[in-house]
C-alpha angles and dihedrals in degrees: 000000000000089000093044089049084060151037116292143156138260125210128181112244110208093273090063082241107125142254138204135179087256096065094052094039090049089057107051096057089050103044084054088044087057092030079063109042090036115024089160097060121074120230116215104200136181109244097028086059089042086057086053093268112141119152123201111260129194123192096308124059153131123250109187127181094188083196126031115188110023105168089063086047082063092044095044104217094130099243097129142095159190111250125186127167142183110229107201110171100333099315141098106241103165127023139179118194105187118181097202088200097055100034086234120145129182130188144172136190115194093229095033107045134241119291139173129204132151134267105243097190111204136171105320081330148092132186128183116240145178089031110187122184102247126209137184114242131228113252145232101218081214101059099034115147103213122199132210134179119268101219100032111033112128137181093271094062088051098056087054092048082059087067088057088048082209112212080224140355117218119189113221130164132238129359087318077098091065088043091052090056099048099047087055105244088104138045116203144339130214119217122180114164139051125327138158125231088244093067096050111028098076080056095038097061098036090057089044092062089038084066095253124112131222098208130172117246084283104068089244114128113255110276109214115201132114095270120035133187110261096016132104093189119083105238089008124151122218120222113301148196128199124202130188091203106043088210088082094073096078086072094061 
């Protein structure tokens, strides 16, 4: 928050996606936090990959995006986040979602639930308060909110969205859209295009213990491991869809 409160700069990574000192800085505090509390356990993390960084991973390990949502970082219009998640077999299993700008956090362990609370900073310290069990909510399919993302959101996503017939469509940035879900004041959000794990994991895991699902175009749950079927990219998503109420994925 102190680089966003300032003037900073704003370079092109390979893929053309951009970087700021706050990503790297971010990351680094994390990736030696975890490196603390869990030394046993690899952190694939996004700029660390992006500089060629890529540790071996078994069936447990970490995938961070210290900053979700750059580019409205850049904008700053404080739609972006921290995301870390714990990868066991495949599977999220623990996920945290801050927004840095609200103060919001949002968190889910598979055998615990989802909750939300808020990040109270003090001096040299921080403490989570107000914490509140979170759930996904059925849904009216006529009524569904449906959610897409603000800076990457094409003509493709918006033909599938015609199959929902969404009573409205918000654009939102970062994994605030998974949050929204699983906190029940959206319904569902569309994603076709390339993503990485670490955008989607923290979310993931959160709306899987809301009661929701993030599934591919085949109804099947996100797999997260370096190489997955149907995708060139290492730690690559396919195209994706996440619903509050699971019953919606009969309409894909």
């Amino acid at each position: 928050m102190e680089i966003y409160a300032g003037p900073f700069d704003v370079e092109a990574k390979p893929d053309d996606s951009p970087v700021t000192r706050a990503d790297i800085e971010a990351e680094n505090l994390i990736a030696a936090g975890l490196a603390e509390i869990a030394p046993d356990i690899p952190v694939v993390a996004e700029e660390a990959v992006s500089a060629g960084q890529v540790p071996d991973v078994g069936n447990r390990f970490f995938l961070v995006d210290p900053l979700d949502g750059t580019r409205e970082f850049v904008q700053r219009n404080g739609e972006f986040t921290v995301n870390i998640a714990l990868i066991v077999d495949g599977a999220p299993v623990m996920g945290v979602i801050h927004a840095p700008a609200s103060g919001e956090i949002v968190f889910a362990d598979s055998a615990l639930g989802a909750f939300a609370g808020r990040v109270d900073l003090g001096e040299g310290n921080s403490t989570v308060t107000d914490i509140r069990p979170i759930h996904a909510r059925s849904c009216d399919e006529t009524g569904a909110v449906a959610l897409v993302s603000r800076s990457h959101c094409d003509k493709q996503t918006r033909e599938a969205l015609a199959r929902f017939s969404p009573g409205s469509v918000r654009e939102l940035g970062s994994s605030l859209k998974l949050c929204r879900i699983a906190e029940g004041s959206a319904d569902l959000y569309l994603r076709h295009g390339p993503t990485m794990q670490w955008d989607t994991a923290a979310g993931d895991a959160i709306l899987r213990a809301a009661g929701g699902c993030v599934v591919d175009l085949a109804g099947a749950p996100l797999r997260y491991a370096r190489k997955v079927d149907g995708v060139n990219r290492d730690f690559g998503n396919p195209d994706f869809c996440a619903f509050g109420d699971t019953r919606l994925k009969t309409r894909l």
